[in-house]
C-alpha positions in Angstrom: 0.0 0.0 0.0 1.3 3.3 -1.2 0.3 7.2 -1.0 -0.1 9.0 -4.1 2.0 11.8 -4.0 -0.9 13.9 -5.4 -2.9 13.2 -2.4 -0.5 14.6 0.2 -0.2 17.3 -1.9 -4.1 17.9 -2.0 -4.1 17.9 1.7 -1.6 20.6 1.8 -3.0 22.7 -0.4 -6.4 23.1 1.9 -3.9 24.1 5.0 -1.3 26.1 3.0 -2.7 29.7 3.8 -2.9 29.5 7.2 0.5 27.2 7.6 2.1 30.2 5.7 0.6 33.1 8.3 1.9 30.8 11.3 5.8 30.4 9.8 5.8 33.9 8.6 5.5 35.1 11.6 7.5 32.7 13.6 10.2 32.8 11.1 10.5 36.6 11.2 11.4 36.3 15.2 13.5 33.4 14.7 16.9 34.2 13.7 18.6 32.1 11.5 15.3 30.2 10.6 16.1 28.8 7.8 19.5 26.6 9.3 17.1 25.2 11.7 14.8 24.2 8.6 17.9 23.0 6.9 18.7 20.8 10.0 15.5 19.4 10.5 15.1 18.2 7.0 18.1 16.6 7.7 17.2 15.2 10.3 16.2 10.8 10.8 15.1 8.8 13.1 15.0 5.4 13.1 11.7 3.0 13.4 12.2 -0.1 15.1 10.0 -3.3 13.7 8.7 -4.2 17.1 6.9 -1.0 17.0 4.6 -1.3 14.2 2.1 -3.5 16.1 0.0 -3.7 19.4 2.6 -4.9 21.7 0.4 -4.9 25.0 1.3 -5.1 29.1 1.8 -8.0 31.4 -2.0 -7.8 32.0 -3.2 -8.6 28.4 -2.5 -7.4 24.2 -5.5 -5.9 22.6 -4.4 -5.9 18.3 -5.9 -3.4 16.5 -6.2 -5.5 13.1 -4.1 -4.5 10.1 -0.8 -5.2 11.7 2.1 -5.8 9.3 2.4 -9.9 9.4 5.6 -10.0 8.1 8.8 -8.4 7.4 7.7 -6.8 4.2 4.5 -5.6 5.6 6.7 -3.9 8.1 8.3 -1.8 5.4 5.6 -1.1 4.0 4.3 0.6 6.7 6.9 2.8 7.8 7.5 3.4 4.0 4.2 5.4 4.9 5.2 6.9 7.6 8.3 8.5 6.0 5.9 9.2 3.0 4.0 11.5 5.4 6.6 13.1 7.5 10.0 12.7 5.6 11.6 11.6 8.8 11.1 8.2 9.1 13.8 6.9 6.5 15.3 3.9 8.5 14.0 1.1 9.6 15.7 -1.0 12.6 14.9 -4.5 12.7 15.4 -7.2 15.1 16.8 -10.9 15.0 15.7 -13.6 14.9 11.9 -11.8 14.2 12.7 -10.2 11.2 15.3 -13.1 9.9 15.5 -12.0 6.3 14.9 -14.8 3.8 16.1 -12.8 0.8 17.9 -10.4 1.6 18.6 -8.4 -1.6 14.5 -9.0 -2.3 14.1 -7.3 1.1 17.0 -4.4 0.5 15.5 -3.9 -2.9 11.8 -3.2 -1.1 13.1 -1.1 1.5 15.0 1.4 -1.1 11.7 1.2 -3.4 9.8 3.1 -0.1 13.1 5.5 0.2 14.2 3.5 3.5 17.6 2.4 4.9 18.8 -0.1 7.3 19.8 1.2 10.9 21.5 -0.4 13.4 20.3 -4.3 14.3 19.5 -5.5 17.3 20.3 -8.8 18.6 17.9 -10.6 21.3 19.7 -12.5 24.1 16.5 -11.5 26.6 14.5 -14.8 25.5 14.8 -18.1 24.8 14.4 -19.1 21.4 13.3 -23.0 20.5 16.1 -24.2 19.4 18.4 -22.6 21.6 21.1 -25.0 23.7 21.4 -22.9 26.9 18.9 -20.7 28.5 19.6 -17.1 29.4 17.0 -17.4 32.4 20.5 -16.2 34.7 22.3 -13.9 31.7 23.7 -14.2 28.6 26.8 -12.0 28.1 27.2 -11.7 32.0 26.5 -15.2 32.6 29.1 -17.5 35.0 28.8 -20.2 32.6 31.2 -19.6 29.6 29.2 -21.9 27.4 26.1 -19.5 27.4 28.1 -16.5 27.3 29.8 -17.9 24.0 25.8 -18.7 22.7 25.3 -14.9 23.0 28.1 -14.3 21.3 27.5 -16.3 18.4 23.8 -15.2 18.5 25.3 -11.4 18.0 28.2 -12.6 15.3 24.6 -13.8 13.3 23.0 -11.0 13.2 26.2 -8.8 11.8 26.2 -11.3 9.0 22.4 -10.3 8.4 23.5 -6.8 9.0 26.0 -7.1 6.4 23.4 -8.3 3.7 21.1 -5.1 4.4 23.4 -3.1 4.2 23.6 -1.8 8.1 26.5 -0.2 9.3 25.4 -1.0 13.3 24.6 -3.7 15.9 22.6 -2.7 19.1 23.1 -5.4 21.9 19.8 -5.4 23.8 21.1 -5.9 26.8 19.0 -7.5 29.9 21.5 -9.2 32.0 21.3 -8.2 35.8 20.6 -9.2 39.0 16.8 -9.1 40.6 18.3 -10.2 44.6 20.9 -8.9 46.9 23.6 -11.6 46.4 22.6 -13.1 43.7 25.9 -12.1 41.7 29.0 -10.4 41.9 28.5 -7.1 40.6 33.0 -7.0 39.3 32.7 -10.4 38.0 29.2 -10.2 36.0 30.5 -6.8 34.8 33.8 -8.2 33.8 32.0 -11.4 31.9 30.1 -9.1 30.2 33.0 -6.6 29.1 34.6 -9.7 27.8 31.8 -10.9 25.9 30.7 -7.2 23.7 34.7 -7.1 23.3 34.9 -10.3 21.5 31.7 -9.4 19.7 33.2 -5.8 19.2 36.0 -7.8 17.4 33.7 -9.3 14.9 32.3 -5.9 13.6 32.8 -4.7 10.6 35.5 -1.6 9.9 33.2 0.8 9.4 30.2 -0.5 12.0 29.3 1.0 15.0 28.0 -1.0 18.5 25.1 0.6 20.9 24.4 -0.9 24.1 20.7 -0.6 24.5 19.7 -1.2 27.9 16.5 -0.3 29.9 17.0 1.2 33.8 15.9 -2.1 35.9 14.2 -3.8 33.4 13.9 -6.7 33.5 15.8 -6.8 36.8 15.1 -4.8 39.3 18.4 -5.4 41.6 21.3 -4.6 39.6 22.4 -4.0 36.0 25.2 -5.1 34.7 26.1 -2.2 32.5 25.1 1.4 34.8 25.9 3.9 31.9 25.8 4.0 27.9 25.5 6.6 25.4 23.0 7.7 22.7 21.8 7.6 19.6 18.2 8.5 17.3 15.9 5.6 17.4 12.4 5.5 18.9 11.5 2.2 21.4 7.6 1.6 21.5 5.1 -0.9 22.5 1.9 0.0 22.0 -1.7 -1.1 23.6 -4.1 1.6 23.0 -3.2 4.1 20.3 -2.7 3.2 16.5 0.7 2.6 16.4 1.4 4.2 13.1 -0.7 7.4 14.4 1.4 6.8 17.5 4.5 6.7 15.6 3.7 10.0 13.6 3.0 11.7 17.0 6.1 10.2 18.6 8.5 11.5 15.7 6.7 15.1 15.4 7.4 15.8 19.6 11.0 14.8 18.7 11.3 17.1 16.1 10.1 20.0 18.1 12.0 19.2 21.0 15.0 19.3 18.5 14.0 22.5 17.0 13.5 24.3 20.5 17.4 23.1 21.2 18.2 24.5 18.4 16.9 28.0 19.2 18.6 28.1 22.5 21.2 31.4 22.6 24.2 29.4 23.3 26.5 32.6 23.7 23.7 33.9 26.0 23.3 30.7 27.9 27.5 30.5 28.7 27.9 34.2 29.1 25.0 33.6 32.3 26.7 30.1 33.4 29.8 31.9 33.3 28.9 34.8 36.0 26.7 32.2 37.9 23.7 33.9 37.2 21.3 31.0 37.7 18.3 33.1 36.8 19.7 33.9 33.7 20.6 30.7 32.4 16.8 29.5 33.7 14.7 32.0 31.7 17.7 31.9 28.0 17.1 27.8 28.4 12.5 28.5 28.9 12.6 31.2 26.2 13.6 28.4 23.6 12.0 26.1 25.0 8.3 27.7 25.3 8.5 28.7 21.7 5.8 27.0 19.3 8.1 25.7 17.1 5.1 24.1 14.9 5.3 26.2 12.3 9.5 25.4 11.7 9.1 21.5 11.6 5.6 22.0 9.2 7.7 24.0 6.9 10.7 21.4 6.9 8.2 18.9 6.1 6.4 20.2 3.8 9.3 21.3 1.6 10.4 17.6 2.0 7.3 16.8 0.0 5.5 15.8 3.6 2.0 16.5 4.8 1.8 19.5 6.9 -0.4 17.8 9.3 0.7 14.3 8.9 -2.4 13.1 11.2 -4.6 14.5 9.0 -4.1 13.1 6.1 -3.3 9.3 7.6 -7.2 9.8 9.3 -8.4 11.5 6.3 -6.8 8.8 3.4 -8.4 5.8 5.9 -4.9 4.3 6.0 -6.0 1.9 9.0 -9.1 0.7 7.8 -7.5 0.2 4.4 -4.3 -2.3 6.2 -7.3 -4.0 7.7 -9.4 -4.5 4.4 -5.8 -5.7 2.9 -4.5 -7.9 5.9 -7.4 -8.7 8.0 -8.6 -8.0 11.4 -6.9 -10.1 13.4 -3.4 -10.0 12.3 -0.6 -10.4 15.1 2.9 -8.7 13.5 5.3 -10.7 14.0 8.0 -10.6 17.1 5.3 -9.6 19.6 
């Protein structure tokens, strides 16, 4: 399924008027406007597979129908998304739920829809079926060498699918931790673990990057095993109640503003008042960019993208969702969830 160009367009054209009285004004106050359109068309954040369906809570999964069931339906649908915001050009996937089975086919697809390959991520959290050791205890932190090596292996397998997409990244989800007082040695799980993304680090390609991805006490609530790691665009998202595609739109939009207000923040200003310690200063140079409706910027960048200026709009307004129902059915699961 595909937007016609022409329809976007249409949509634009009946909010055009009133889009151009909000950015002229907003653009004449704003100075250097135009870098901060320049940077925000520039500007891509990843879309993770897992994301594109109703992932659901502990306490039950509602689906909402029309979920991609496979990996090309997956493109497909964030080839819509990046048709409607321009922002949405990469797609993340994760192994072994999106396991390629051709992967030129799939590379092919994904550059048909204007979408790259970002970083993969491996999955050492659950147990797969035909998996020798459990990682119930670890994976990459675990005291037996023979799982840790599994993980390892398990990560060296999804560079080689990496490799075949084109992807120049691996992010290790990492879940290894403690959920008891006792229940490891904080130096030595630390240490097994170091060992483990090193040899694993030694397998990347020359030109790949690694991410650590881990979440803050989940799923152990004790201890992790890595305490600090660093950052990098993608969104994480489960969703239960919202349309995940409309929830994905709205996701990428606040990042884009958020961006934008950074962006207009008087750096010079903001030292000169950190610089003389004057606290109230720095307070009201930080609010000043950061209570500005920004709207109007990140509409413009879109639109001159070839976006929607009201990229909600249009996805209620085209019937998108009841259109991947009609297509796929009403009670598709996508996969990995």
């Amino acid at each position: 399924m595909r937007l016609r160009k022409d329809s976007i367009q249409e949509h634009n054209q009946l909010l055009l008027g009133e889009h151009q009285r909000r950015f002229d004004f907003i653009a004449a106050g704003t100075e250097d406007a135009e870098a901060v359109i320049e940077r925000l068309m520039a500007f891509q954040i990843a879309i993770p597979s897992w994301a594109l369906g109703s992932g659901g809570t502990r306490f039950g999964r509602f689906p909402i129908g029309g979920e991609p069931r496979n990996l090309e339906e997956k493109i497909e649908d964030i080839g819509l998304l990046h048709a409607l915001n321009r922002s949405s050009g990469a797609i993340s996937l994760h192994i072994p739920w999106d396991i390629p089975e051709n992967p030129a086919l799939i590379k092919t697809l994904a550059a048909q829809y204007g979408i790259r390959f970002d970083a993969m991520n491996s999955n050492t959290f659950q147990d797969q079926r035909d998996q020798q050791h459990s990682y119930k205890f670890g994976s990459l932190q675990h005291l037996d060498r023979s799982v840790r090596q599994q993980a390892i292996a398990h990560n060296l397998e999804v560079i080689r699918h990496g490799v075949e997409l084109g992807s120049t990244s691996l992010t290790v989800w990492l879940a290894d931790g403690s959920c008891f007082p006792g229940q490891l040695n904080f130096r030595e799980a630390f240490q097994h673990t170091l060992e483990s993304l090193a040899a694993i680090y030694d397998a990347l390609p020359a030109d790949w990057k690694m991410f650590v991805e881990y979440k803050a006490f989940e799923p152990n609530f004790y201890s992790m095993t890595v305490g600090d790691w660093g950052l990098a665009w993608m969104i994480d998202a489960s969703h239960n109640l919202k349309d995940p595609l409309e929830d994905l739109l709205q996701s990428v939009e606040a990042i884009l503003i958020a961006y934008a207000q950074a962006l207009l923040v008087d750096r010079m200003k903001l030292r000169e008042a950190r610089e003389q310690n004057d606290v109230v200063a720095a307070q009201q140079t930080l609010q000043d960019a950061f209570r500005t409706d920004v709207r109007p910027l990140v509409a413009e960048a879109r639109l001159r993208s070839g976006g929607a200026l009201d990229t909600l709009a249009v996805y209620r307004a085209e019937q998108i969702r009841t259109r991947l129902i009609t297509t796929r059915g009403s009670k598709t699961f996508a996969t990995g969830l």
